[in-house]
TIRO-2110 file (N, C-alpha, C; in Angstrom, 1 decimal):
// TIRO-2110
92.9, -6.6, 44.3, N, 1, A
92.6, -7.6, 43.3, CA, 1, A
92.3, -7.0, 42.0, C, 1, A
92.7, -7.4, 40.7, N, 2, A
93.0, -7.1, 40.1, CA, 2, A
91.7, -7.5, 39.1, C, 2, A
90.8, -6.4, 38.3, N, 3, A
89.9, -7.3, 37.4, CA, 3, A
90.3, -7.8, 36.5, C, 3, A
89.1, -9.1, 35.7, N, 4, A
89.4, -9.7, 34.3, CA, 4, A
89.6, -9.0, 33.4, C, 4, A
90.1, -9.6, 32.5, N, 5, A
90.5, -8.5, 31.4, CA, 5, A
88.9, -8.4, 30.1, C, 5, A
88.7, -7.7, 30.0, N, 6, A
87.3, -7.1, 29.5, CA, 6, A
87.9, -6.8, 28.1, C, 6, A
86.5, -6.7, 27.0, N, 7, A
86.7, -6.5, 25.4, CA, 7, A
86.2, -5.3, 25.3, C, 7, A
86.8, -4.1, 24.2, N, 8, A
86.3, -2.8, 24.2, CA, 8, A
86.4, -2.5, 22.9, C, 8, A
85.5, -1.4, 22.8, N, 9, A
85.5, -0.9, 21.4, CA, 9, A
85.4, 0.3, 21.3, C, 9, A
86.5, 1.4, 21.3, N, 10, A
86.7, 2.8, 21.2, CA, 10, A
86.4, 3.2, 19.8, C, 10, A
85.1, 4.0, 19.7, N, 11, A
85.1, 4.6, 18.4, CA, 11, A
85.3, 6.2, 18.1, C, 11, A
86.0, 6.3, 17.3, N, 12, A
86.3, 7.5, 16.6, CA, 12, A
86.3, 8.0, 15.5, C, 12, A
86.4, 9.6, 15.0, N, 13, A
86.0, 9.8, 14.0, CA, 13, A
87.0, 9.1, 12.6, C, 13, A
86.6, 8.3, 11.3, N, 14, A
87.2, 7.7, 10.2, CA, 14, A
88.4, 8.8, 9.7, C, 14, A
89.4, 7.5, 9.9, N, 15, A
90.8, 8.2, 9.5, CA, 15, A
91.6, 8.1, 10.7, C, 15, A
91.2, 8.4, 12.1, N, 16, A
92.1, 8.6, 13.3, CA, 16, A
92.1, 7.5, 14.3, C, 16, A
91.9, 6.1, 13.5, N, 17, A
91.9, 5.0, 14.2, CA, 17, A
93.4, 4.4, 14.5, C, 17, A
94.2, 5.0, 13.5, N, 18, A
95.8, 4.5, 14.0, CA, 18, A
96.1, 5.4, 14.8, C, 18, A
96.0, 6.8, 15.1, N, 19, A
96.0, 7.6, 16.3, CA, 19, A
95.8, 7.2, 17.9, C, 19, A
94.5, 6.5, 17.6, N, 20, A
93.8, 6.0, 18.6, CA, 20, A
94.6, 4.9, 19.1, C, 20, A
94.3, 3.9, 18.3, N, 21, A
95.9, 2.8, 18.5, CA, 21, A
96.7, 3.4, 19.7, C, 21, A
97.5, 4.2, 19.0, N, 22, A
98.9, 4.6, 19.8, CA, 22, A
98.7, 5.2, 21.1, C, 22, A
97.3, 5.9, 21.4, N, 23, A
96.7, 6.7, 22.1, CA, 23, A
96.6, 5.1, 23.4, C, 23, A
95.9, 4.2, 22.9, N, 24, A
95.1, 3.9, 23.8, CA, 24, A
96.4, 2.5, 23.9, C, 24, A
97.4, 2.4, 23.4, N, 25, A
98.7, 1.7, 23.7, CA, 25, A
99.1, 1.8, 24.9, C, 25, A
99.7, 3.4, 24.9, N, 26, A
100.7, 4.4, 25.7, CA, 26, A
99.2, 4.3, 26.6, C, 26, A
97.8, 4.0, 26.9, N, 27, A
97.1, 4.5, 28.3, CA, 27, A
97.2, 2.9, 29.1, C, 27, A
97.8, 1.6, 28.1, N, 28, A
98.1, 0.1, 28.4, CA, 28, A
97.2, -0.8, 28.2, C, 28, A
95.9, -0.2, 27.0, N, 29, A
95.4, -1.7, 26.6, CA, 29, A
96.2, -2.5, 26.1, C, 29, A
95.1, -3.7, 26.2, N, 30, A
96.2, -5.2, 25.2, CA, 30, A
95.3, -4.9, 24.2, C, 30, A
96.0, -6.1, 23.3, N, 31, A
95.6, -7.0, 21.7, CA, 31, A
94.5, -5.5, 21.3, C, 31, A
95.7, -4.2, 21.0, N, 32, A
94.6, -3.4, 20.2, CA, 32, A
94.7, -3.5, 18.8, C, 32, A
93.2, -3.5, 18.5, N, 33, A
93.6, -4.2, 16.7, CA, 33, A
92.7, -2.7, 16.4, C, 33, A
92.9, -2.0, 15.0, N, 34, A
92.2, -0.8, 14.2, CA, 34, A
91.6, -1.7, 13.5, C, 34, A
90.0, -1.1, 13.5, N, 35, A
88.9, -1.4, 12.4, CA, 35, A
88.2, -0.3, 11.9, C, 35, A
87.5, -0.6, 11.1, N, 36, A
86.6, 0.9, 10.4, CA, 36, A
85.4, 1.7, 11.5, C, 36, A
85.8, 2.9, 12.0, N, 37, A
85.3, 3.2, 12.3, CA, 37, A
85.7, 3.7, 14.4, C, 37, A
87.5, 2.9, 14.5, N, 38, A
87.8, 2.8, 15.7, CA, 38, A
88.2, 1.7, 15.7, C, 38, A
88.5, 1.6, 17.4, N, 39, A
89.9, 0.4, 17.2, CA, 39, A
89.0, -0.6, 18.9, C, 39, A
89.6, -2.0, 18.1, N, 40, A
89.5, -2.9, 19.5, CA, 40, A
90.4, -3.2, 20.7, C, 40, A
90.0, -3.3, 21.7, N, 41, A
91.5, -3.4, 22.1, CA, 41, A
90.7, -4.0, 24.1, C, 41, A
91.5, -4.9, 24.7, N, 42, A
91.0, -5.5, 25.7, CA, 42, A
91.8, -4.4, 27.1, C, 42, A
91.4, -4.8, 28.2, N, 43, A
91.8, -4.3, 29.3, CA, 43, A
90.8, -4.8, 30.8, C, 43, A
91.1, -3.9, 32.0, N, 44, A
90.4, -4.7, 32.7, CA, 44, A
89.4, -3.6, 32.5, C, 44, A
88.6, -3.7, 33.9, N, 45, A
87.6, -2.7, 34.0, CA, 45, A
87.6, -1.2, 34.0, C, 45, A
89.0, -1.2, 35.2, N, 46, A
89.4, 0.3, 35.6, CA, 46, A
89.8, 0.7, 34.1, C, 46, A
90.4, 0.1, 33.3, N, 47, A
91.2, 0.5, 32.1, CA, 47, A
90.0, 1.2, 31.4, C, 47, A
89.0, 0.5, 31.2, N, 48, A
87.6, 1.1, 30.4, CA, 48, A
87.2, 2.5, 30.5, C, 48, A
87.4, 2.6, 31.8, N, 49, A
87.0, 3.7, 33.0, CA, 49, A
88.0, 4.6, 32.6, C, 49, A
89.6, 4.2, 32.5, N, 50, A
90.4, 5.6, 32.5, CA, 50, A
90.5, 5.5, 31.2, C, 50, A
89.8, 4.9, 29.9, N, 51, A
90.1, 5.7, 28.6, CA, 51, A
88.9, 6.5, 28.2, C, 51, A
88.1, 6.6, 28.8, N, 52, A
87.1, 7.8, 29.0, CA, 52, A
87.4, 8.9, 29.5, C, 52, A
88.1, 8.6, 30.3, N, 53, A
88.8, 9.5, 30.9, CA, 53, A
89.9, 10.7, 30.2, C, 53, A
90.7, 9.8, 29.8, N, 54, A
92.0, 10.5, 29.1, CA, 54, A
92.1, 10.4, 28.1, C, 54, A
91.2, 9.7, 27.3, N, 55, A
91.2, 9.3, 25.6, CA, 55, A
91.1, 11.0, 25.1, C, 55, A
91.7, 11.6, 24.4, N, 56, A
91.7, 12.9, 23.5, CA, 56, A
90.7, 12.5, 22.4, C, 56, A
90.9, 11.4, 22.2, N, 57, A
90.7, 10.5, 20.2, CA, 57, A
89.3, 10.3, 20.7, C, 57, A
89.8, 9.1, 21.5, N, 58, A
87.9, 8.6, 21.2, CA, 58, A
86.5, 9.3, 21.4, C, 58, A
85.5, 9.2, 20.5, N, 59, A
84.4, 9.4, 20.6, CA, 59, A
83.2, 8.8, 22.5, C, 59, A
83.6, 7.6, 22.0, N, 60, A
82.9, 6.9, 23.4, CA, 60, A
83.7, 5.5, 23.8, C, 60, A
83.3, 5.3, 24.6, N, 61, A
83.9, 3.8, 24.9, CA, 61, A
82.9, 2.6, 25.5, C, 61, A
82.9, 1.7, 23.8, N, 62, A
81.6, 0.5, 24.3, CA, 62, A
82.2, -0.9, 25.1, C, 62, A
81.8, -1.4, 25.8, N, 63, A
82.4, -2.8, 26.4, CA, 63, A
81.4, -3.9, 25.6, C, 63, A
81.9, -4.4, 25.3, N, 64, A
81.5, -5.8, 24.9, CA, 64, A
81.1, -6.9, 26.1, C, 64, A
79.4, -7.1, 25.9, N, 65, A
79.4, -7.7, 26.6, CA, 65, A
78.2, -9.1, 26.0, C, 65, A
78.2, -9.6, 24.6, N, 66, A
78.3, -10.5, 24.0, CA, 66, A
78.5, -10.7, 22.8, C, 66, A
78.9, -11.9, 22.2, N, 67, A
78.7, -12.0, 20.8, CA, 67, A
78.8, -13.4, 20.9, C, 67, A
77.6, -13.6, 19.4, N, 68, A
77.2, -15.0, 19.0, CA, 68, A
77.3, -14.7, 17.5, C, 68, A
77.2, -16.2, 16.7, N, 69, A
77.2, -16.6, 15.1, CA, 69, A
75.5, -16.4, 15.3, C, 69, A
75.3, -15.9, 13.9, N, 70, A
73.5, -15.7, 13.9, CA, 70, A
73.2, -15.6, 12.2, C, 70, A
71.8, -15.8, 11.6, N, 71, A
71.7, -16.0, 10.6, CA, 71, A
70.6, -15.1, 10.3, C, 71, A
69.3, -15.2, 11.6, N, 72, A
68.2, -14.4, 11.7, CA, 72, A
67.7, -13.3, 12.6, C, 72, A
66.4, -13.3, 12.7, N, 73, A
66.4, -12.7, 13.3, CA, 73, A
66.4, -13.2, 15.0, C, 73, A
65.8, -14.0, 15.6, N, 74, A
65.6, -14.9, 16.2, CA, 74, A
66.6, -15.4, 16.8, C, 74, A
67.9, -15.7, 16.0, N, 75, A
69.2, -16.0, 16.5, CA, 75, A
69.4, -14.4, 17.7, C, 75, A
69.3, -13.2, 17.4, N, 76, A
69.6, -11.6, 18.0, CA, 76, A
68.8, -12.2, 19.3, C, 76, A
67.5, -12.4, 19.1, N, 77, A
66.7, -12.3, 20.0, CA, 77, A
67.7, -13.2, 21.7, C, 77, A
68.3, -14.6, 20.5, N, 78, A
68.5, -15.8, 21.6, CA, 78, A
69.9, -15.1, 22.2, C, 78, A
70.4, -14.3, 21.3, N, 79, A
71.8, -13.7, 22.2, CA, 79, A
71.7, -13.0, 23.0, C, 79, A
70.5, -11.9, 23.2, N, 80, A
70.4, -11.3, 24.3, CA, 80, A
70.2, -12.4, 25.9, C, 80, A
69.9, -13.3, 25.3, N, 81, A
69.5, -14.1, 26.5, CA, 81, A
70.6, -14.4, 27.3, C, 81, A
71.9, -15.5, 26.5, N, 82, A
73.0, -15.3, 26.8, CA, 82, A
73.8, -14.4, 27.8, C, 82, A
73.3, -12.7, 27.8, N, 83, A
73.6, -11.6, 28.7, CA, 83, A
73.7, -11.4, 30.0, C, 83, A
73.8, -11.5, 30.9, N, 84, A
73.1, -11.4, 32.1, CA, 84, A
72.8, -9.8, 32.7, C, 84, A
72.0, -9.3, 31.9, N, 85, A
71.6, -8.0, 31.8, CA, 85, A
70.8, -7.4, 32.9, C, 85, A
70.6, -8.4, 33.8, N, 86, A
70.3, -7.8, 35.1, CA, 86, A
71.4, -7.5, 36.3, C, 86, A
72.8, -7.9, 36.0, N, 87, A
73.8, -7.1, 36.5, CA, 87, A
74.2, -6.5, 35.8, C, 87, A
73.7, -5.5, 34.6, N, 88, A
73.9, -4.6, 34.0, CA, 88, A
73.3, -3.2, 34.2, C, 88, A
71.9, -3.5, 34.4, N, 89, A
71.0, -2.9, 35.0, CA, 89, A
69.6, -3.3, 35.6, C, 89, A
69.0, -2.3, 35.8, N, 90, A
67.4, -2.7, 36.6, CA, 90, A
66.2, -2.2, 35.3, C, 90, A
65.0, -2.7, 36.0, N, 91, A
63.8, -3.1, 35.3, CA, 91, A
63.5, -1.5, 35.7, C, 91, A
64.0, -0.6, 36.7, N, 92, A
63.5, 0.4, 36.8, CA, 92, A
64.3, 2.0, 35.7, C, 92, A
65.5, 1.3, 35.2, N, 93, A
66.1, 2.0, 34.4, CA, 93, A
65.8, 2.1, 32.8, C, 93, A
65.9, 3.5, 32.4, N, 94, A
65.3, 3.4, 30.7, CA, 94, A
66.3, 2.9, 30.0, C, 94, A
66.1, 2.3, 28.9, N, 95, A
67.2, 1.3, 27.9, CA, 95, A
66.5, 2.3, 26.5, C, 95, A
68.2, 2.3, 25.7, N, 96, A
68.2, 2.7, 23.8, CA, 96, A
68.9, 1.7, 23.4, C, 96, A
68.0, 1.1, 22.4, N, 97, A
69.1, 0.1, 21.4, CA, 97, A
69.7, 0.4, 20.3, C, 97, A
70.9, 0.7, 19.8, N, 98, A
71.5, 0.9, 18.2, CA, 98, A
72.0, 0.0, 17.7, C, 98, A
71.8, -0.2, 16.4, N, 99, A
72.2, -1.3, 16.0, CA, 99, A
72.7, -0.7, 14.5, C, 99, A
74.0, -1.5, 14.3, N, 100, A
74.8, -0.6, 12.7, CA, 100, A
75.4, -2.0, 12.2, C, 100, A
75.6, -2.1, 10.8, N, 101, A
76.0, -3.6, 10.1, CA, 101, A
76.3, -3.3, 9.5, C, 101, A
77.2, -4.4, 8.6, N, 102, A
78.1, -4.4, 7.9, CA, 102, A
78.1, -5.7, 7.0, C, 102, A
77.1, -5.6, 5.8, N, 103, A
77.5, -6.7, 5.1, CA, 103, A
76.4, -7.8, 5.7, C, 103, A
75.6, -7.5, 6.7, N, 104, A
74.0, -8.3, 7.2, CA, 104, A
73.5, -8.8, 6.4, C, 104, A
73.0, -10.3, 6.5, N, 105, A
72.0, -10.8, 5.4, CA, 105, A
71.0, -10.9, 5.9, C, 105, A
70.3, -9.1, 7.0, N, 106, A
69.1, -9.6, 7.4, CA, 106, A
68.4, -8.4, 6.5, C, 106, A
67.3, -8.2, 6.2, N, 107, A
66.7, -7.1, 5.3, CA, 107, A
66.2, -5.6, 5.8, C, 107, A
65.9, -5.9, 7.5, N, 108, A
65.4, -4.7, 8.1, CA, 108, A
66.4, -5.0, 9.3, C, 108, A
67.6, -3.6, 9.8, N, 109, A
67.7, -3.4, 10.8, CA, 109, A
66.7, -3.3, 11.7, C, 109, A
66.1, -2.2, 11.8, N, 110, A
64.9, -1.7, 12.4, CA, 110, A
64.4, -3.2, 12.9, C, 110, A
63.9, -4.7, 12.4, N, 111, A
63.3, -5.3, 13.0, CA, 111, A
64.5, -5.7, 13.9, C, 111, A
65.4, -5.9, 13.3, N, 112, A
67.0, -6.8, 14.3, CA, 112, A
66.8, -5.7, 15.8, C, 112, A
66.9, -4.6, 15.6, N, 113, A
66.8, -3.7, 16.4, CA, 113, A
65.8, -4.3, 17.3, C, 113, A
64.5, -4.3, 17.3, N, 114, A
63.1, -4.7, 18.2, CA, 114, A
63.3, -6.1, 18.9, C, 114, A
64.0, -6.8, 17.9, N, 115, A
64.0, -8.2, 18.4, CA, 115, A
65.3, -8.3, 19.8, C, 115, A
66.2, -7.6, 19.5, N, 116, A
67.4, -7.4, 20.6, CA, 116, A
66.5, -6.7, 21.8, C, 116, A
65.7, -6.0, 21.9, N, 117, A
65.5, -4.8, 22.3, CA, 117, A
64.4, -5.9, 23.2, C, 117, A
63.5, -6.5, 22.8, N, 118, A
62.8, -7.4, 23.2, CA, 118, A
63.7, -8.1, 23.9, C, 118, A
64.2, -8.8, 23.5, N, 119, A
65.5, -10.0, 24.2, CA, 119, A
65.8, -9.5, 25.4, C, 119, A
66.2, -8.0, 25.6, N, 120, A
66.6, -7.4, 26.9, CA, 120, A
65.7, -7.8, 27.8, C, 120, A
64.4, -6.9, 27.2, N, 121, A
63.3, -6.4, 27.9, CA, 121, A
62.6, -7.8, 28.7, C, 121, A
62.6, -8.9, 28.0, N, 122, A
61.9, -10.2, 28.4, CA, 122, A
63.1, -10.6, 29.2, C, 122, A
64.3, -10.5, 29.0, N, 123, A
65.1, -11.5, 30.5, CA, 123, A
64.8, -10.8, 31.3, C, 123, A
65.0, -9.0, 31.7, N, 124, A
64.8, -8.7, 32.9, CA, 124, A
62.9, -8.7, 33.5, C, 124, A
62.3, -9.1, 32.5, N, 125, A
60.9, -9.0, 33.0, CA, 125, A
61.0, -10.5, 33.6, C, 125, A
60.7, -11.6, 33.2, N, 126, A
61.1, -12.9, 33.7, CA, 126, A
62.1, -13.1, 35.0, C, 126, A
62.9, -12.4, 35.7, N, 127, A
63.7, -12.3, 36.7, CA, 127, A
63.1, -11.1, 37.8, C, 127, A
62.2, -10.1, 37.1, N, 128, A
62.2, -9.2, 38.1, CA, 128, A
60.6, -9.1, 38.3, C, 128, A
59.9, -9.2, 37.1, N, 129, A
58.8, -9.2, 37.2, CA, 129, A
58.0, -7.5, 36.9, C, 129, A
59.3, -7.1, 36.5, N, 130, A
58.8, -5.4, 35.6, CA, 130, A
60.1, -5.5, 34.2, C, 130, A
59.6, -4.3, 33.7, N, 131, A
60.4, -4.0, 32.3, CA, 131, A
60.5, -2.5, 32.3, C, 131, A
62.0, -2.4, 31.8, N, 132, A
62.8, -1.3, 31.8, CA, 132, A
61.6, -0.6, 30.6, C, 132, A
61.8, 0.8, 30.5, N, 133, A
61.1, 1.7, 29.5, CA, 133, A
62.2, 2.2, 28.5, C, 133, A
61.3, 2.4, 27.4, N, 134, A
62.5, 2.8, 26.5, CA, 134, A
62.6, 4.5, 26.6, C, 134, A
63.8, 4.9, 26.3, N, 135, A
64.4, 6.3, 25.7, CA, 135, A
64.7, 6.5, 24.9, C, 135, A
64.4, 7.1, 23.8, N, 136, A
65.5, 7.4, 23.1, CA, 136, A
66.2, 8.3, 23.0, C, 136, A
65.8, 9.4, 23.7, N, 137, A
66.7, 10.9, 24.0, CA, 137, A
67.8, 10.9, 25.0, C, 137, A
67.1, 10.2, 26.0, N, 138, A
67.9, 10.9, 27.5, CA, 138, A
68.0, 9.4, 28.2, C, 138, A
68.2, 8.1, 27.4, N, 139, A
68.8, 7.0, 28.5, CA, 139, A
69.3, 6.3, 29.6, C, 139, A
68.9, 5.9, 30.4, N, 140, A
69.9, 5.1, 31.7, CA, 140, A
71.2, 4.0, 31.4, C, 140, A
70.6, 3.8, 29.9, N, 141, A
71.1, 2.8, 29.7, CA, 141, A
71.3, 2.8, 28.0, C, 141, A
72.6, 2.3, 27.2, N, 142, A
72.7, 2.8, 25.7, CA, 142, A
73.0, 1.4, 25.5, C, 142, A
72.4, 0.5, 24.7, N, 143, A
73.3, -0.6, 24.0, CA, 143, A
73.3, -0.7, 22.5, C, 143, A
74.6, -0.8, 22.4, N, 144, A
74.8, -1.4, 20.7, CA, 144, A
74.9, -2.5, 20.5, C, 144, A
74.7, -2.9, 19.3, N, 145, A
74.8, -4.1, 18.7, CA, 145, A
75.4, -4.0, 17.2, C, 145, A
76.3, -4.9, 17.0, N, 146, A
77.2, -4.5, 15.7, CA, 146, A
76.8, -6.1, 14.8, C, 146, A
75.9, -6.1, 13.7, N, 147, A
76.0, -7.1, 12.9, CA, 147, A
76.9, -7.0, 11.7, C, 147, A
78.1, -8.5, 12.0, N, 148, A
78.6, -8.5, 10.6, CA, 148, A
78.0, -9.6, 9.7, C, 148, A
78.3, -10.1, 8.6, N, 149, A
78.1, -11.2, 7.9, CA, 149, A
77.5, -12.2, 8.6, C, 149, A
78.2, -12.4, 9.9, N, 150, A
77.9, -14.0, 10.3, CA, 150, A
77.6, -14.2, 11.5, C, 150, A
78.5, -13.0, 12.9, N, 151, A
78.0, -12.6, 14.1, CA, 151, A
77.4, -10.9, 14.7, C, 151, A
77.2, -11.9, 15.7, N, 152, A
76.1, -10.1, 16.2, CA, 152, A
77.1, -9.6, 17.7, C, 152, A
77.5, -8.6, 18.0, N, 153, A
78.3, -8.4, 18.4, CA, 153, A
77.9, -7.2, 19.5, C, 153, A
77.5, -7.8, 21.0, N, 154, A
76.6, -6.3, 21.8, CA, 154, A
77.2, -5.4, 22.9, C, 154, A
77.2, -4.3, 22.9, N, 155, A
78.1, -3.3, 23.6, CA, 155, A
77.6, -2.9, 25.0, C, 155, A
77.4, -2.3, 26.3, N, 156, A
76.9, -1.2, 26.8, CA, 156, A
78.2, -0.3, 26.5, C, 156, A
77.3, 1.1, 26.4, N, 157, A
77.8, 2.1, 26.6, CA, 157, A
77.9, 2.6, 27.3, C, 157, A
80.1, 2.6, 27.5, N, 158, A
80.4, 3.1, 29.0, CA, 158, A
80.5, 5.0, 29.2, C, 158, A
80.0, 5.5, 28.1, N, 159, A
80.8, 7.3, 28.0, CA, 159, A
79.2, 7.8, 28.2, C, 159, A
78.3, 7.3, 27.6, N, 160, A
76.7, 8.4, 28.0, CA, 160, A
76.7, 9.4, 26.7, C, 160, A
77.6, 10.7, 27.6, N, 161, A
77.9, 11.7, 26.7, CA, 161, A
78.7, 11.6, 25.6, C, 161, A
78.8, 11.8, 24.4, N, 162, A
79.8, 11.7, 23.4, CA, 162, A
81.4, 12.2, 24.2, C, 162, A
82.2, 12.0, 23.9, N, 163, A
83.9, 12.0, 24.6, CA, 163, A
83.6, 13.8, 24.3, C, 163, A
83.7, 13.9, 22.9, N, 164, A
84.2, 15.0, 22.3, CA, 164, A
83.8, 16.7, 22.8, C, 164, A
82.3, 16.2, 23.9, N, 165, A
81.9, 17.2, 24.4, CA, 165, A
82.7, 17.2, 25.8, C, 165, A
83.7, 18.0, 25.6, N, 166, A
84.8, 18.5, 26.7, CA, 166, A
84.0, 18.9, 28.1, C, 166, A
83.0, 20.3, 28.0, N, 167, A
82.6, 20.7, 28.6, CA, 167, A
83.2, 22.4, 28.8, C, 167, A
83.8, 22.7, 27.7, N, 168, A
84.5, 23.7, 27.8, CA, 168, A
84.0, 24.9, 26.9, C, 168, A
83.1, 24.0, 25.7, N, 169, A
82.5, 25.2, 24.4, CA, 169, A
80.6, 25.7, 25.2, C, 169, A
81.1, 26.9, 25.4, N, 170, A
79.6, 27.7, 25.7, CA, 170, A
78.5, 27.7, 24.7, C, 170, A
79.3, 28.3, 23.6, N, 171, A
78.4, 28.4, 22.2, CA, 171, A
79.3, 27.9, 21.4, C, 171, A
78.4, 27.9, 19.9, N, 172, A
79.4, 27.3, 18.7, CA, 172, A
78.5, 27.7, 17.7, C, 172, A
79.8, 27.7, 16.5, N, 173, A
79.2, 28.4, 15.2, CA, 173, A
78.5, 27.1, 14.3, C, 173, A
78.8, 27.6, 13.4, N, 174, A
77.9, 26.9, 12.1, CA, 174, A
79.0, 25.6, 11.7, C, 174, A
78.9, 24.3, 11.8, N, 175, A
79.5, 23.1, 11.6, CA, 175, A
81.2, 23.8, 12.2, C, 175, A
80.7, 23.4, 14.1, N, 176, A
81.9, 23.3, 14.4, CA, 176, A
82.7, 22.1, 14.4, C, 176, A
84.2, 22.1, 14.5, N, 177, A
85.2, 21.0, 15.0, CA, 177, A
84.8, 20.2, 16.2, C, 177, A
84.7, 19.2, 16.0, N, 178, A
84.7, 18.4, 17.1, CA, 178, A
85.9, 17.9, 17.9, C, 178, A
86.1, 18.6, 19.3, N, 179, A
87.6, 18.8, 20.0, CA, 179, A
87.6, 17.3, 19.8, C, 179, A
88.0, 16.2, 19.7, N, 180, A
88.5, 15.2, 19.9, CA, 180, A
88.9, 14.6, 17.9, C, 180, A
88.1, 15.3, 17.2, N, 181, A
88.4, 15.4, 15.7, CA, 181, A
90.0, 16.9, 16.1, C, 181, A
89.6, 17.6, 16.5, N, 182, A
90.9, 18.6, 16.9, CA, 182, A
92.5, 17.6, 17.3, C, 182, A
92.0, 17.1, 18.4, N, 183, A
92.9, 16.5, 19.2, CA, 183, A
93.6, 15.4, 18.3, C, 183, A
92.8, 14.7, 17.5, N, 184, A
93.2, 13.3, 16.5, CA, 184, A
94.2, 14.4, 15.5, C, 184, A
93.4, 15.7, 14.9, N, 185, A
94.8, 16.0, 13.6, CA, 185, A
95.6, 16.8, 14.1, C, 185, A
95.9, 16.8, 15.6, N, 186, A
97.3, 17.4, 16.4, CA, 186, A
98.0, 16.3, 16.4, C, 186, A
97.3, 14.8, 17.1, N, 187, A
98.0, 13.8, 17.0, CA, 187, A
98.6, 13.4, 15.5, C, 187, A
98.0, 13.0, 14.7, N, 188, A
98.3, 12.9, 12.9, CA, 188, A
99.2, 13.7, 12.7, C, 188, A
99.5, 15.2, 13.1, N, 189, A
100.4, 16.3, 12.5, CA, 189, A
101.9, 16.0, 13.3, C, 189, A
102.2, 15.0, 15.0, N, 190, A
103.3, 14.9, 15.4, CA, 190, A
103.7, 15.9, 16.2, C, 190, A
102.5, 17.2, 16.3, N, 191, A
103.0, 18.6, 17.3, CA, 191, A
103.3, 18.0, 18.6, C, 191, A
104.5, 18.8, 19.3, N, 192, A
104.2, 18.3, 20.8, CA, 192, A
104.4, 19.8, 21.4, C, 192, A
104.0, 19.9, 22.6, N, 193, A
103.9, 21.4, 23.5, CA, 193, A
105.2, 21.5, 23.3, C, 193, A
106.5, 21.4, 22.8, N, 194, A
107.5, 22.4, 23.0, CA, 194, A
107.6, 23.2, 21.8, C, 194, A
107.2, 22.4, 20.8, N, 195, A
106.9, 23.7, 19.7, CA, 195, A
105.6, 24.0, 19.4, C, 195, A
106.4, 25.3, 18.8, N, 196, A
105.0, 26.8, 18.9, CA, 196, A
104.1, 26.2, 18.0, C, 196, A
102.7, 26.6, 18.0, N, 197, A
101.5, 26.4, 17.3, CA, 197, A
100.9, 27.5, 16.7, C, 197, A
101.0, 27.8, 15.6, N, 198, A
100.0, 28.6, 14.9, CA, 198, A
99.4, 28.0, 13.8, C, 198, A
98.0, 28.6, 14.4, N, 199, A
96.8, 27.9, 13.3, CA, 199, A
96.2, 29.3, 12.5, C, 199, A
96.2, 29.8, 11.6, N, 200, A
96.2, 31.1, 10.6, CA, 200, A
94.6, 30.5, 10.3, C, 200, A
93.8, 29.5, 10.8, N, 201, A
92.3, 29.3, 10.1, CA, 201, A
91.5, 28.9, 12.0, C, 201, A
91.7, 29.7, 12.5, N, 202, A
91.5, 29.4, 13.9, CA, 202, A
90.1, 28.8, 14.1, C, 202, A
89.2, 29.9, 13.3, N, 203, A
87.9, 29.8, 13.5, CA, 203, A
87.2, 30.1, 15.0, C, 203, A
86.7, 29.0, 15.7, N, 204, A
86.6, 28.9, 16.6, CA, 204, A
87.5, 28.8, 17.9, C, 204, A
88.7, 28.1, 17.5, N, 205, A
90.0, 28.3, 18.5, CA, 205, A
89.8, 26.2, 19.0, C, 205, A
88.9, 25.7, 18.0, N, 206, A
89.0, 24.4, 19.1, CA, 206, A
90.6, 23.1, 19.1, C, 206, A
91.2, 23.6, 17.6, N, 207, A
92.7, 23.0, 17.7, CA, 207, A
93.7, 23.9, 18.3, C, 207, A
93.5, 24.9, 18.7, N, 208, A
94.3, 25.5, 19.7, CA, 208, A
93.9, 25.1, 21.2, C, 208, A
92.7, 25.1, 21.7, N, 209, A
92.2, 24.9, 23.1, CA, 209, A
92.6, 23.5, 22.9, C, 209, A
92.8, 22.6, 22.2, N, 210, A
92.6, 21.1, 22.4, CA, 210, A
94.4, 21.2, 22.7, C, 210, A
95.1, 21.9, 22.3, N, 211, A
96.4, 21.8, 22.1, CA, 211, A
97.1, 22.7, 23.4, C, 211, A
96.5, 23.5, 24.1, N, 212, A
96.4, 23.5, 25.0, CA, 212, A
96.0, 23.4, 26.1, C, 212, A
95.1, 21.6, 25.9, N, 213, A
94.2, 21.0, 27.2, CA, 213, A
95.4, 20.1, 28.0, C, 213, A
END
C-alpha cells in the first residue's frame, strides 16, 4: 500500500536550489517549486526517507506537518494545537524549536519561538500527563517553524544530522567545504564521471572525494 503524498522542504546551501530541483526530480518528487534558501517539493513518506538518503545537494530534509494564516502571537500558539504531535513523538522525548521569518509582523522571534514551543509542550502534557524536555544540543526531536507575512508554516526534522556530514572527513582545516556545497558546484559545472577531473585548488580534496562518492 502505497503512502499519502506528504509536503517537504529540502534545504540547501543559497545558489544550489535549481540543482536541487533537478536532483530531487530525477529521485521522483512531485510539484517541486525552488524558493530562497531550497526547494519544495511533495512525495510520499518513503520518498522523504530516500532523499536523505541520496540527496548529494541537500542540507536536511524537513516534512511539513502544519500550516495556518496567523497575525500574533497566540494565533503560533493555536497552530501547534492543530498538530497531532503525539504521533510525532512522546512526552518522554527531548524537543528543539527553530523558528526563521521572512517579512513577520511579529517583533520578537524568540517570543513566537516560546509560544510554539509551549503549544507542543501543553498538547502532549494534556494527552499524556508528562512533558517532553527541552534540548538544545543533542535533541530527540528538531522542529521548525517558518513565518511569512501572513502564515506560520511547521516542519519535523527528518535528517537529525546535517546531510552534508558524509561521515567520511576525520579532521578538517580552517573554513572547510561543505561536501554537499562540493557536490551542488560539480552539479552547477555539468561534470559527469566519464570525464577527467582536475581541481589545481584541491585543498582538502572534498570536490574530488564528492566526485568520486
Amino acid at each position: 500500500m502505497t503512502s499519502r503524498l506528504q509536503s517537504y522542504f529540502a534545504v540547501c546551501p543559497g545558489g544550489l536550489e535549481a540543482a536541487l530541483a533537478d536532483e530531487l526530480d530525477a529521485l521522483g518528487a512531485r510539484e517541486v517549486r525552488e524558493e530562497g534558501g531550497g526547494v519544495a517539493f511533495g512525495g510520499t513518506r518513503e520518498l522523504g526517507y530516500a532523499v536523505n538518503l541520496h540527496s548529494r545537494i541537500a542540507s536536511r530534509v524537513l516534512w511539513q506537518v502544519g500550516r495556518r494564516g496567523y497575525t500574533n502571537e497566540q494565533h503560533l500558539y493555536d497552530a501547534t494545537q492543530e498538530v497531532r504531535w503525539q504521533d510525532l513523538m512522546s512526552a518522554q522525548q527531548t524537543l528543539r524549536v527553530d523558528v526563521t521569518a521572512s517579512r513577520s509582523p511579529l517583533k520578537s522571534l524568540e517570543f513566537a519561538m516560546l509560544r510554539i514551543k509551549d503549544g507542543i509542550v501543553d498538547r502532549l502534557r494534556t494527552l499524556s500527563g508528562a512533558r517532553p524536555s527541552i534540548d538544545r544540543q543533542d535533541p530527540d526531536v528538531r522542529v521548525f517553524a517558518y513565518l511569512d507575512g501572513r502564515t506560520v508554516t511547521l516542519y519535523v526534522d527528518l535528517s537529525g544530522e546535517p546531510l552534508f556530514k558524509r561521515g567520511w572527513r576525520a579532521d578538517k582545516g580552517e573554513a572547510p567545504l561543505k561536501e554537499n556545497l562540493a557536490a551542488g558546484l560539480l552539479a552547477l559545472s555539468g561534470w559527469t564521471p566519464d570525464v577527467p577531473l582536475y581541481d589545481p585548488f584541491c585543498g582538502s580534496g572534498t570536490i574530488v572525494i564528492e566526485a568520486a562518492s
